[in-house]
C-alpha positions as CSV (number, residue, x, y, z in Angstrom):
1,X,-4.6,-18.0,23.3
2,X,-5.7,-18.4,19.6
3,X,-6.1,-15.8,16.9
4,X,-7.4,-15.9,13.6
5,X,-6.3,-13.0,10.9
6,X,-8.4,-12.8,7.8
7,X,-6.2,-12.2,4.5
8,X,-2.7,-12.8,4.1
9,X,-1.4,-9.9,2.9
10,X,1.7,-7.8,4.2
11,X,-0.6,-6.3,7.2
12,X,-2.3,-9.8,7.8
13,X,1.4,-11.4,7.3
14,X,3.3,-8.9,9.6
15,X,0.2,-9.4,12.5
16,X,1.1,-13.4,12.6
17,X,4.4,-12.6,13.1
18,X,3.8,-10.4,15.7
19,X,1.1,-12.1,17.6
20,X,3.3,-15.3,17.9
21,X,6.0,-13.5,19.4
22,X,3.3,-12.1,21.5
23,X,2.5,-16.0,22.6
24,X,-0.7,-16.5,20.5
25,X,-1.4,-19.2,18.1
26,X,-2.5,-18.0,14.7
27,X,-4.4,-19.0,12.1
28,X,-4.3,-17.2,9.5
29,X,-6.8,-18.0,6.6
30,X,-6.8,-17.0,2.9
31,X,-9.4,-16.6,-0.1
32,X,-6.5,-17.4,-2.7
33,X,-4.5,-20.5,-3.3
34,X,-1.1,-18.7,-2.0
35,X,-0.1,-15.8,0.4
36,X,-0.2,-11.9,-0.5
37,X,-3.7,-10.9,-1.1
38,X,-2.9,-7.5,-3.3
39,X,1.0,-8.8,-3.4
40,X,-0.3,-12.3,-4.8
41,X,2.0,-13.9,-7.7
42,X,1.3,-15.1,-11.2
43,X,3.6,-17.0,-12.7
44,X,2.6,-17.7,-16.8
45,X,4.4,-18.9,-19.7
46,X,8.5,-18.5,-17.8
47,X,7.2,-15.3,-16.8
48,X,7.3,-14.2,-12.6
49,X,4.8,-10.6,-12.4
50,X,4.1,-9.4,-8.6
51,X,0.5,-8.3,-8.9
52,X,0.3,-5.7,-6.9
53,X,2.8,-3.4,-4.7
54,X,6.4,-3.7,-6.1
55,X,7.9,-0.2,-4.1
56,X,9.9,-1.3,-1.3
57,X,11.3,1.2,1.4
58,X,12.1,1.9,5.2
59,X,13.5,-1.2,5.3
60,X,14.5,-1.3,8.5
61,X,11.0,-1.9,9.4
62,X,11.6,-5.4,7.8
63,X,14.9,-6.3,9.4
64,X,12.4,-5.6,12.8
65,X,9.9,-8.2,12.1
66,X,12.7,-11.0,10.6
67,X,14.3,-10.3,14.4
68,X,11.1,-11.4,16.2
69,X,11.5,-14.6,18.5
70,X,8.7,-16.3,20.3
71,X,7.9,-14.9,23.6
72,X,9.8,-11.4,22.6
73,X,7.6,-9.4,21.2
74,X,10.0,-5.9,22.0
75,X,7.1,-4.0,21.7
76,X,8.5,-1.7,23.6
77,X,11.6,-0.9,21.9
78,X,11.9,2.6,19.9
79,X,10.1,2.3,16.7
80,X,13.1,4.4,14.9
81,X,16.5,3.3,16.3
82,X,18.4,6.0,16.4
83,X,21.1,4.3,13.7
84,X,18.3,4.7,11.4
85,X,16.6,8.1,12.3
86,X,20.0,9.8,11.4
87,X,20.4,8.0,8.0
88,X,22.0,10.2,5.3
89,X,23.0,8.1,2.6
90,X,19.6,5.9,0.4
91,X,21.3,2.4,1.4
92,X,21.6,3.6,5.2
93,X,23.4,0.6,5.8
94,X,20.4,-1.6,6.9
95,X,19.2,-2.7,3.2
96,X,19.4,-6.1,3.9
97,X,20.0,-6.2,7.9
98,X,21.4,-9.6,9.2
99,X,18.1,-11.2,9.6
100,X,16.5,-10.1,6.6
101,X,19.1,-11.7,4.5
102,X,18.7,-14.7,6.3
103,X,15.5,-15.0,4.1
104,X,14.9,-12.9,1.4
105,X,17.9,-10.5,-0.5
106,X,17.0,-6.4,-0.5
107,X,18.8,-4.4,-2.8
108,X,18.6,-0.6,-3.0
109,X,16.8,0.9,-6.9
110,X,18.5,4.0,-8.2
111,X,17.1,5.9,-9.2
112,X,14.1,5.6,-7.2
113,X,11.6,6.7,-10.3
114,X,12.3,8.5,-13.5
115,X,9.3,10.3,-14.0
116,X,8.8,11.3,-17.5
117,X,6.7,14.1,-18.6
118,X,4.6,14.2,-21.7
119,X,6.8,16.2,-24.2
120,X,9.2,13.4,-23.5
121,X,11.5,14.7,-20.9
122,X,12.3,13.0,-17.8
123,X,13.5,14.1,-13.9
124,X,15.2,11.3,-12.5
125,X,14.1,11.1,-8.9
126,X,16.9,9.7,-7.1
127,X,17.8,11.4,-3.9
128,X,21.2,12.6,-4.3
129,X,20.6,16.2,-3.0
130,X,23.4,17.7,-6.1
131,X,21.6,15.9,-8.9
132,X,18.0,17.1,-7.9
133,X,19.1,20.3,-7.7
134,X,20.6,20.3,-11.0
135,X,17.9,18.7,-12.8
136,X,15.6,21.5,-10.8
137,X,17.8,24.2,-12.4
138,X,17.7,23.0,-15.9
139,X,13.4,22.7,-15.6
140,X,13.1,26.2,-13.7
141,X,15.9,27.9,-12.2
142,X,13.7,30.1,-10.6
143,X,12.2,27.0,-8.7
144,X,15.7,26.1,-6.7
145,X,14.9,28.4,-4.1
146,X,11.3,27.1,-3.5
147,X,12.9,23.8,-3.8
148,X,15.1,24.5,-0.7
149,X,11.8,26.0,1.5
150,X,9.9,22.5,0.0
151,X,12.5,20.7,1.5
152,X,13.4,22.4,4.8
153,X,9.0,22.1,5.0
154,X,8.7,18.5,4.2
155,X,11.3,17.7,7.0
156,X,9.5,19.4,9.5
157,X,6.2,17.2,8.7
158,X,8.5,14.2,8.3
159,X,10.1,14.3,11.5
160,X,6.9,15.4,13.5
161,X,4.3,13.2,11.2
162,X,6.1,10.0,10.7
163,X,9.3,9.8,13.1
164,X,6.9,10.9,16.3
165,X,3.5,10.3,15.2
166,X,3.8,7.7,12.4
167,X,2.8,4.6,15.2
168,X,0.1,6.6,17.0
169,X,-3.3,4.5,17.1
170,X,-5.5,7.9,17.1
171,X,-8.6,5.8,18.9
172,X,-10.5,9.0,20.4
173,X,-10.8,12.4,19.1
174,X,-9.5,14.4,21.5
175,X,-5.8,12.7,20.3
176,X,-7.0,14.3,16.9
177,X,-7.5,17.4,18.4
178,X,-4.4,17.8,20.3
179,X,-2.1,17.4,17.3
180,X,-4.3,20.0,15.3
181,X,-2.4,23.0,16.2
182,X,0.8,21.2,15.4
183,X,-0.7,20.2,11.7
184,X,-2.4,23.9,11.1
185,X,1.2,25.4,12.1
186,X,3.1,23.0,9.6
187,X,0.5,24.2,7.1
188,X,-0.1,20.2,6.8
189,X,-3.6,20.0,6.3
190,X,-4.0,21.8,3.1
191,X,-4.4,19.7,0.1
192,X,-0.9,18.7,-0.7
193,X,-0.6,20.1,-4.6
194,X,-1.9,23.1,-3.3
195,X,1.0,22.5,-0.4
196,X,3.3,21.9,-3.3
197,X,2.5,24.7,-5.6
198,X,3.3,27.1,-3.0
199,X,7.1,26.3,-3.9
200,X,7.2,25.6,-7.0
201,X,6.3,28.0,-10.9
202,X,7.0,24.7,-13.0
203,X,4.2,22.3,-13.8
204,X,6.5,19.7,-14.0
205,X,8.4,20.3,-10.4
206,X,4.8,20.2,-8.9
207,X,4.0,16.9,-10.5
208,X,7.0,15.5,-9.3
209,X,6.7,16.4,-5.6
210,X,3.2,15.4,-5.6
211,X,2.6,12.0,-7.5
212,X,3.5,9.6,-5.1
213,X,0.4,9.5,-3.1
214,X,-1.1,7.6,-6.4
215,X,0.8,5.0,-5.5
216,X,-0.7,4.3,-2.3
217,X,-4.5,5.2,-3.6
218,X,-4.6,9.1,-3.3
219,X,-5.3,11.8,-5.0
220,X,-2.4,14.5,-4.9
221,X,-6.0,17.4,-5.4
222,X,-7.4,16.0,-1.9
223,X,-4.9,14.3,0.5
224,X,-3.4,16.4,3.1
225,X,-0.3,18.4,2.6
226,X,0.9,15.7,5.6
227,X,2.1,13.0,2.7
228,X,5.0,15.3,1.8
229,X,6.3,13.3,4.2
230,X,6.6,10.4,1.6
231,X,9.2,12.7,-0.3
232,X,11.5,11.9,2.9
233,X,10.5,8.6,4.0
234,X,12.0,7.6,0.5
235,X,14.7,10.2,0.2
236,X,15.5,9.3,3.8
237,X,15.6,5.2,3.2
238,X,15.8,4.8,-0.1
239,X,13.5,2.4,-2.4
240,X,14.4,-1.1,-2.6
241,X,14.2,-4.4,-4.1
242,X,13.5,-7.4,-3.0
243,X,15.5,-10.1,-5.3
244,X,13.0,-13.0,-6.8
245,X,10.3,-10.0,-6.3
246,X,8.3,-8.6,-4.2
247,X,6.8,-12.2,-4.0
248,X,9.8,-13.7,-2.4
249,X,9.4,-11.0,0.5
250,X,5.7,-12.2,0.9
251,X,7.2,-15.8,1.2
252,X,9.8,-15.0,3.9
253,X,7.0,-13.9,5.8
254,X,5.2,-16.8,5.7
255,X,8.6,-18.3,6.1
256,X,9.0,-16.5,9.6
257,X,5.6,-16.8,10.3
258,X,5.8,-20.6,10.4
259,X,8.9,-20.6,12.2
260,X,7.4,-19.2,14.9
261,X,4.5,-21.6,15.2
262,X,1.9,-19.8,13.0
263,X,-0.8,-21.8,10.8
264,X,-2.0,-20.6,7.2
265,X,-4.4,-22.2,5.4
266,X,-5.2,-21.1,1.7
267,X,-8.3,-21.5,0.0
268,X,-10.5,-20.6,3.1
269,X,-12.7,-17.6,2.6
270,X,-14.4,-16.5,5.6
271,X,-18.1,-15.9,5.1
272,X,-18.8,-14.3,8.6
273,X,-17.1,-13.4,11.9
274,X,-18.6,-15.2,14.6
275,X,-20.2,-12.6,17.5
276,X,-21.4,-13.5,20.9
277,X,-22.1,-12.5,24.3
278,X,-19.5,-12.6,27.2
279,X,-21.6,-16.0,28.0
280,X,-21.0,-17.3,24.4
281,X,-24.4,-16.6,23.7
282,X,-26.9,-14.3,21.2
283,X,-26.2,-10.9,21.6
284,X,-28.5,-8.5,22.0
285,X,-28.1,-5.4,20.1
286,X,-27.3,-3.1,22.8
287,X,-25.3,-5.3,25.0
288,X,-21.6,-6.6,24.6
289,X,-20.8,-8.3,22.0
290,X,-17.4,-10.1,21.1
291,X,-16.0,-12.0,18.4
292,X,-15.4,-15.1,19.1
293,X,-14.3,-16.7,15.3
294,X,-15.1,-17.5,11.7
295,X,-17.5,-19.6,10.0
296,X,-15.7,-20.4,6.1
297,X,-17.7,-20.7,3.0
298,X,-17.6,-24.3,3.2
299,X,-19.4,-24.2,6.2
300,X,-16.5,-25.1,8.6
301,X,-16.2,-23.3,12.0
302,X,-13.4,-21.8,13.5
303,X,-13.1,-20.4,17.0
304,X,-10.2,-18.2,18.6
305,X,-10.0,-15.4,21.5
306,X,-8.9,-12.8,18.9
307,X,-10.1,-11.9,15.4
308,X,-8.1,-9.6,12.9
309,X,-9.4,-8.5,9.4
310,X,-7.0,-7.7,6.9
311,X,-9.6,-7.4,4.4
312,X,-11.2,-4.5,2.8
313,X,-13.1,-2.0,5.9
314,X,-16.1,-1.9,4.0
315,X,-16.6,-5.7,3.4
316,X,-15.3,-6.5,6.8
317,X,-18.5,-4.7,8.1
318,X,-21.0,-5.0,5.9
319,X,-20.5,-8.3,4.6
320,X,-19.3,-10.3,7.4
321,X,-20.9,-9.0,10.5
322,X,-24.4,-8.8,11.0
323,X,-26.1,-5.4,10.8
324,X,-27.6,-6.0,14.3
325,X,-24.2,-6.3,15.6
326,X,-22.6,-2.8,14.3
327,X,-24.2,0.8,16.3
328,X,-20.9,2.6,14.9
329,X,-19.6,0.7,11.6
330,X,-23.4,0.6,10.2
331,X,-24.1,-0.1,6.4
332,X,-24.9,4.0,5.7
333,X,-21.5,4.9,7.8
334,X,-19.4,2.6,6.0
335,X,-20.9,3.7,2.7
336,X,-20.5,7.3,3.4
337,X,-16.6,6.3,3.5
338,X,-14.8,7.5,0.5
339,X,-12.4,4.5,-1.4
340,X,-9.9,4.9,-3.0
341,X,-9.4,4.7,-6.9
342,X,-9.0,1.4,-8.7
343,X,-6.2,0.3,-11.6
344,X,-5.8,-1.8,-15.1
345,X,-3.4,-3.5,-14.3
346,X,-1.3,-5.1,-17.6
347,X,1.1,-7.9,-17.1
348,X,3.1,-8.1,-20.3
349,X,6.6,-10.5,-21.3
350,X,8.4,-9.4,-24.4
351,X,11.5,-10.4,-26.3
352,X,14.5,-8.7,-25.7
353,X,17.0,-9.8,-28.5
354,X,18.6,-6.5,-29.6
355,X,16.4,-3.5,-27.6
356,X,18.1,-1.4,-25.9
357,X,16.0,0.6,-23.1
358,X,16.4,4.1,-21.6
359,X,14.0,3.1,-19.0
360,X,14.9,2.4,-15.4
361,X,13.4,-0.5,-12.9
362,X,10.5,1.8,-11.8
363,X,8.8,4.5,-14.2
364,X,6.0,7.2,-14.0
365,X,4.8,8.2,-17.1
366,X,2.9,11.0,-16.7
367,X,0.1,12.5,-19.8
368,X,-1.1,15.9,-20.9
369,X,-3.2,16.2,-18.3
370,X,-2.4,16.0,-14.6
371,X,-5.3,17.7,-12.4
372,X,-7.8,17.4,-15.3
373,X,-7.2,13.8,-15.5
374,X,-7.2,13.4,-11.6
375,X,-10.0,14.8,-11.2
376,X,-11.7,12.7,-14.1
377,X,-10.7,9.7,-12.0
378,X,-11.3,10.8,-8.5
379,X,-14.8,12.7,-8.5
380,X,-16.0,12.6,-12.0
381,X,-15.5,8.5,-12.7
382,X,-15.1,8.8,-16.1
383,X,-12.9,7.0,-18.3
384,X,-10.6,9.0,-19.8
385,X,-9.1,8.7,-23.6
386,X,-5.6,10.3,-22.1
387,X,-4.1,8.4,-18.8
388,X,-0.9,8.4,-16.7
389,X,1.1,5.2,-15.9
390,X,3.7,3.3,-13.5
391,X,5.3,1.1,-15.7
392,X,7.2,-1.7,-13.5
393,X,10.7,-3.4,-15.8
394,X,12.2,-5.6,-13.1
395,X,14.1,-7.7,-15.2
396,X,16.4,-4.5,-15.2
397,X,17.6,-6.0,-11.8
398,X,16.8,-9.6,-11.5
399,X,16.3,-11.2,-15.4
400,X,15.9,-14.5,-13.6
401,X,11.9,-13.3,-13.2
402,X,11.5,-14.1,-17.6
403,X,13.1,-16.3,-19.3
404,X,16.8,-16.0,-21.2
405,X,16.1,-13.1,-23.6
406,X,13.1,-11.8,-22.6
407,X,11.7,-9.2,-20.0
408,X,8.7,-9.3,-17.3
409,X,6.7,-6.0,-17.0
410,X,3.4,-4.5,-15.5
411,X,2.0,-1.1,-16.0
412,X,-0.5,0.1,-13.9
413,X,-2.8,2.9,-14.9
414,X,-5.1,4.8,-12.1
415,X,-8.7,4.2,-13.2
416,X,-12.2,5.2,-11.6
417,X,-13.5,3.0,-8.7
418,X,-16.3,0.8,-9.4
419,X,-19.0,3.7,-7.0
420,X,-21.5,6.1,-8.8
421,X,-20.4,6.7,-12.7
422,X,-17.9,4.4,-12.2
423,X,-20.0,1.0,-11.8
424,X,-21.3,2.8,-15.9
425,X,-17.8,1.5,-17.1
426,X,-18.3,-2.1,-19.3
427,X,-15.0,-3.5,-18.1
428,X,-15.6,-6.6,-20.2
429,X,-14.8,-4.1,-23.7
430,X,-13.1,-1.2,-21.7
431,X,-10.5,-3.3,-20.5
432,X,-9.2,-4.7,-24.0
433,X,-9.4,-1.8,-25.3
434,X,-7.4,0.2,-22.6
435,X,-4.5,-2.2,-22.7
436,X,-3.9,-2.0,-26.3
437,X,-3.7,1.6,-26.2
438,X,-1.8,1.5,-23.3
439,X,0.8,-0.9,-24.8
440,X,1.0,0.8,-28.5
441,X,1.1,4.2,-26.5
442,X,4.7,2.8,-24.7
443,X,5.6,1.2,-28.5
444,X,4.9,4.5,-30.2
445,X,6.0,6.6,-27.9
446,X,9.6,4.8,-28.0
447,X,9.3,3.8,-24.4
448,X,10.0,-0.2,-25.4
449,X,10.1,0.0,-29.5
450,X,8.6,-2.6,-31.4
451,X,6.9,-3.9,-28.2
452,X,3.6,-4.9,-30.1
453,X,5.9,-7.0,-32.1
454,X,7.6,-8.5,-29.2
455,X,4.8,-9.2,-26.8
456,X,4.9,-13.1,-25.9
457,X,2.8,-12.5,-22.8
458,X,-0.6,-10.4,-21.5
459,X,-2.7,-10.4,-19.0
460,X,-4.6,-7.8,-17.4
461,X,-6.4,-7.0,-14.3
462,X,-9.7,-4.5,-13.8
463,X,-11.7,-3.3,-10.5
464,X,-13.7,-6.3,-11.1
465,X,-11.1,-8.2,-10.0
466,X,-10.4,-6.4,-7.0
467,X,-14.4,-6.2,-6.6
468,X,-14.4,-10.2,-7.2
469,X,-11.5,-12.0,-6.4
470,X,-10.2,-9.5,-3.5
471,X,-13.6,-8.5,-2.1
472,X,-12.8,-4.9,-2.4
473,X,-15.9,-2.8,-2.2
474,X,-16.4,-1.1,-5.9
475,X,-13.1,-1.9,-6.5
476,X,-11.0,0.2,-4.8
477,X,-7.6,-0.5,-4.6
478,X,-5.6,0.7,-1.8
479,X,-9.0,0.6,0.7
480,X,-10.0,4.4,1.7
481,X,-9.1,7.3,0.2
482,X,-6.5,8.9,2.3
483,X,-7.6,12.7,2.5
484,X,-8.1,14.9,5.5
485,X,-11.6,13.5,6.5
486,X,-10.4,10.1,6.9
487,X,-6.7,10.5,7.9
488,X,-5.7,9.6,11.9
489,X,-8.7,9.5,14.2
490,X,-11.0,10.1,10.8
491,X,-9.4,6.7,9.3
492,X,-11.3,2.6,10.4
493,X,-10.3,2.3,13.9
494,X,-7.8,-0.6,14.4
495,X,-9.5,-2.0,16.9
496,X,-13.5,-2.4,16.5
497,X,-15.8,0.2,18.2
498,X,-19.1,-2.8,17.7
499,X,-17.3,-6.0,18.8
500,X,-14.5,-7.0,21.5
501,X,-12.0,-9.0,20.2
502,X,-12.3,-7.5,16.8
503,X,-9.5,-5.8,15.1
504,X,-8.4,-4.7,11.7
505,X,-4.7,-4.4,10.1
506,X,-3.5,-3.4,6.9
507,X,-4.1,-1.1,4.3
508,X,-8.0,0.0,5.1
509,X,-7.0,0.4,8.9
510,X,-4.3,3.4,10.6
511,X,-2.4,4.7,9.5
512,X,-3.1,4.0,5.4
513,X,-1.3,2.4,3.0
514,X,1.7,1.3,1.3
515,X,4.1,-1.4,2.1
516,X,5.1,0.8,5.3
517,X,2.2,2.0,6.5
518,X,0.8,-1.7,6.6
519,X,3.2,-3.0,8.4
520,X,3.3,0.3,10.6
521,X,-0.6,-0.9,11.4
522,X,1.0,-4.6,12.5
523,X,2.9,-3.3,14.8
524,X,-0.3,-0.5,16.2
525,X,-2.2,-3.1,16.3
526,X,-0.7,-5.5,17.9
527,X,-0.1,-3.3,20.9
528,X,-3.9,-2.5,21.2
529,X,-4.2,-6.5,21.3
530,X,-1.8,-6.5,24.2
531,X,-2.9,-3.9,25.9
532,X,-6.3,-5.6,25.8
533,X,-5.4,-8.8,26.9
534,X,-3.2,-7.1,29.8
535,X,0.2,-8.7,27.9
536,X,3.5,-7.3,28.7
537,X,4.8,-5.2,25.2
C-alpha cells in the first residue's frame, strides 16, 4: 500500500516513520528545497539558525519513533512507560535513549527559560522544586502557598489531560462530552490566566505560570486552563537540546525515515489532492468520495491508497480540494476557524570577542504590558510600539552553530496574524523597522551590549512568509488558535469527515501544537489509518 504525506515537518516526518513500520510505502513531498517545513534551516555567512521551533521536551517520545522497525509498528504498546510516567529528576534518564543517540545527541537545557521581567529582574524557571520556591518567596512571599495549590492543581490536569487523555483522537462529540465533567471538576476549562490568578497576588508569578502557551501559538487570556499541563510536561521531562540544532533532529528523521524504506522528494508542492469515487471516477457531491493522490505544480501526478496533509487546515481545504468535494470542511467553516498569531522572526550573528552574557540558552523577555499587549495581538491586530520576546542564544551550548568568536541567535516576537486589521500591517516598512527596535531594545537594555556594533548577520522573517512560502492561511503560525472552542473534538479532525483516505497530522490537527503534540498526532493518526485499513497496531 502507498501513502503520500504533504509537508515534511516533525508531524509529516514522524507519520513516514510510522506508516513504514506500519508496512506502507511513503512519499513524502515537500514545497522547500530541504525537510522541516516550520523547523527548516538557514545556514548564511558561517552561521547555522533553526527557523522555527527550538524547545525540545518529553523526549522519550523521540527515543519511541528512533526504535521503530519495519513491520513493528507497537502501536499497541503504552504510550507512557511506566519508567517515564514516574520521572522525578529533568534528565529522567532517557535524554538521549539508546536509539536516539544512534542519530542525533539530546542534551538536557537548565534552566529551562529565564524569564525576565521589565524592570529588569528575572525568575529562572528551572524545575528544581527548592529553587522555585525560593525565587517565589523573594517575588511574593505571600504567593508560596498558592504556589503549592497551583501545583498540587496542575498535576491533577497533567496526569488526567496528558498522561490519560493526551493520545485520545476525540472524532465524535459524545467523547467530548464524556470528559466534560472531568474538565468542569478540575476547573480546566476556564481561561488559564484566570486559572492562574486564582493562586497567585504577583503580576510577575502569573506571567510566569502562564506564558508558555505563546510558544505553541496561544494566548494565555483565551486557551483553557487545561495547558497548565505544560508547566509539568516540562517540569516533569525537562527541556532539551538537540546538538547541531534542532535541524539535526529533523535530519535524523529523515535519516530513520529512509532507513525504513520511505521516499522524500523536495521541491514538489502539491497543487491539489486527487478525489474520486470508490470506481475511480467523478464524484458526485453527495456520494463517496476518496482521495486517491496529488497532482504537483508542475503538473505531475501522483497516486497512493492514503493521503496525509501536514500542511496548514485551512489551505489543506480550501486550496487543495475542490469546494464540491467538502459538506463539512466548507470555505465559510474553515474561515470561521480562529488561527493562531503570527511572529518576526530575527536571525542575528554577532561577534563575541570580550562580552560577557548573563543570558541563558532560552530567554523570555517579557515588556510593560502583558494582557494589554496580548490582547493588542490576539483580537485587536494592531501593531504595538511595546512587544515581548523569546530570544534563542544557542551557541551557549553548541558554538559550533557560528563561527570561532561569534554567536548565532533568533528572537521571536508574537505579532498579529495577517486576518482583519491585521492584513492593514505594510510588512514591507513594518518589518525593518520592528527589528531594529527589537535589536537596539536587547543592546540598550544590556541584554547583549554593544550588539548594534557587533551584528555581522540579519535576517528576518514576517507572516508573509508563513502566508507565502509556508502556505499558512493569514499567516498564522502555529495553525489554530488553541482555546476552548477548538480544543479536543472542537480542533480539525485527524482524519477527514469529506474524503476517505484523507488524513491530517501535525500542528493544525489533534491534539495542537508544539514539538509534542505533533508528534503525539503521528502516533493518533496513524492508528486511525490502521484501524481503517483493518491493520494489526
Amino acid at each position: 500500500m502507498r501513502a503520500i504525506i504533504i509537508g515534511s515537518g516533525f508531524g509529516g516526518l514522524s507519520l513516514g516513520i510510522r506508516l513504514q513500520s506500519l508496512g506502507f510505502d511513503t512519499t513524502i513531498v515537500e514545497k522547500l528545497d530541504g525537510p522541516g517545513g516550520r523547523a527548516y534551516v538557514r545556514k548564511v555567512d558561517g552561521f547555522t539558525f533553526d527557523m522555527g521551533p527550538t524547545v525540545i521536551t518529553v523526549p522519550h517520545f523521540i527515543e519511541e519513533l528512533f526504535s521503530l522497525e519495519r513491520g513493528k509498528p507497537a502501536l499497541s504498546e503504552p504510550d507512557f512507560p511506566e519508567h517515564v510516567r514516574n520521572a522525578e529528576r529533568i534528565t529522567s534518564g532517557i535524554s538521549g535513549g539508546p536509539n536516539t543517540s544512534r542519530y542525533v545527541t539530546i542534551i538536557p537545557i537548565n534552566p529551562f527559560y529565564r524569564i525576565y521581567f521589565d524592570d529588569g529582574t528575572f525568575f529562572d524557571y528551572d524545575g528544581d522544586p527548592v529553587h522555585t520556591r525560593e525565587q517565589i518567596r523573594a517575588i511574593e512571599p505571600t504567593d508560596l502557598e498558592g504556589y503549592e495549590r497551583f501545583h498540587r492543581d496542575a498535576k491533577a490536569i497533567f496526569e488526567r489531560g496528558f498522561l490519560e487523555l493526551g493520545y485520545t483522537h476525540f472524532g465524535s462529540l459524545w467523547q467530548m462530552l464524556a470528559i466534560m465533567p472531568d474538565l468542569l471538576k478540575l476547573d480546566a476549562v476556564r481561561t488559564l490566566f484566570s486559572f492562574t490568578s486564582r493562586y497567585f497576588r504577583s503580576d510577575k508569578l502569573r506571567q510566569v505560570f502562564s506564558f508558555e502557551p505563546l510558544l505553541i501559538g496561544g494566548n494565555p487570556l483565551a486557551v483553557p486552563a487545561i495547558y497548565a499541563m505544560i508547566h509539568f510536561v516540562e517540569k516533569t521531562w525537562g527541556i532539551h537540546f538537540a546538538m547541531g540544532g534542532t535541524g539535526a533532529l529533523v535530519q535524523a528523521f529523515v535519516r530513520k525515515f529512509q532507513e525504513l524504506g520511505g521516499t522524500i522528494r523536495y521541491n514538489s508542492e502539491v497543487a491539489r489532492i486527487l478525489v474520486t469515487d470508490p470506481k475511480g471516477g467523478e464524484p458526485s457531491r453527495f456520494g463517496r468520495k476518496i482521495a486517491r493522490g496529488v497532482q504537483l505544480t508542475n503538473g505531475e501526478t501522483l497516486t497512493a491508497d492514503v493521503v496525509i496533509s501536514n500542511g496548514d487546515y485551512a489551505t489543506t481545504y480550501m486550496k487543495l480540494i475542490d469546494p464540491r468535494y467538502r459538506l463539512f470542511n466548507t470555505d465559510a467553516r474553515v474561515r470561521r476557524t480562529k488561527q493562531s498569531m503570527s511572529l518576526l522572526v530575527i536571525y542575528f550573528g554577532f561577534r563575541a570577542d570580550g562580552l560577557k552574557l548573563d543570558l541563558r540558552h532560552h530567554n523570555i523577555i517579557l515588556g510593560p504590558r502583558y494582557e494589554g499587549l496580548l490582547k493588542d495581538i490576539f483580537d485587536r491586530k494592531v501593531l504595538a510600539e511595546d512587544f515581548s520576546q523569546y530570544l534563542h542564544l544557542p551557541t551557549l551550548t553548541d558554538p559550533s552553530l557560528a563561527p570561532p568568536g561569534h554567536h548565532a541567535a533568533y528572537t521571536l516576537v508574537p505579532v498579529p496574524n495577517r486576518d482583519g486589521d491585521g492584513a492593514k500591517i505594510d510588512w514591507s516598512k513594518a518589518g525593518p523597522e520592528l527589528t531594529d527596535r527589537v535589536l537596539r531594545f536587547l543592546d540598550e537594555r544590556g541584554h547583549i551590549p554593544g550588539l548594534c556594533d557587533r551584528i555581522v548577520h540579519k535576517s528576518f522573517i514576517t507572516p508573509e512568509y508563513f502566508e507565502r512560502t509556508l502556505n499558512s492561511y493569514v499567516g498564522n503560525a502555529f495553525g489554530p488558535e488553541p482555546r476552548l472552542t477548538q480544543t479536543a473534538y472542537f480542533r480539525p479532525h485527524n482524519r477527514s469527515e469529506d474524503i476517505e483516505r484523507l488524513y491530517l497530522v501535525g500542528a493544525s490537527a489533534q491534539p495542537g501544537g508544539g514539538t509534542p503534540s505533533v508528534m503525539m498526532s503521528a502516533k493518533m493518526t496513524v492508528r486511525l489509518i490502521a484501524q481503517d485499513f483493518g491493520l494489526a497496531a
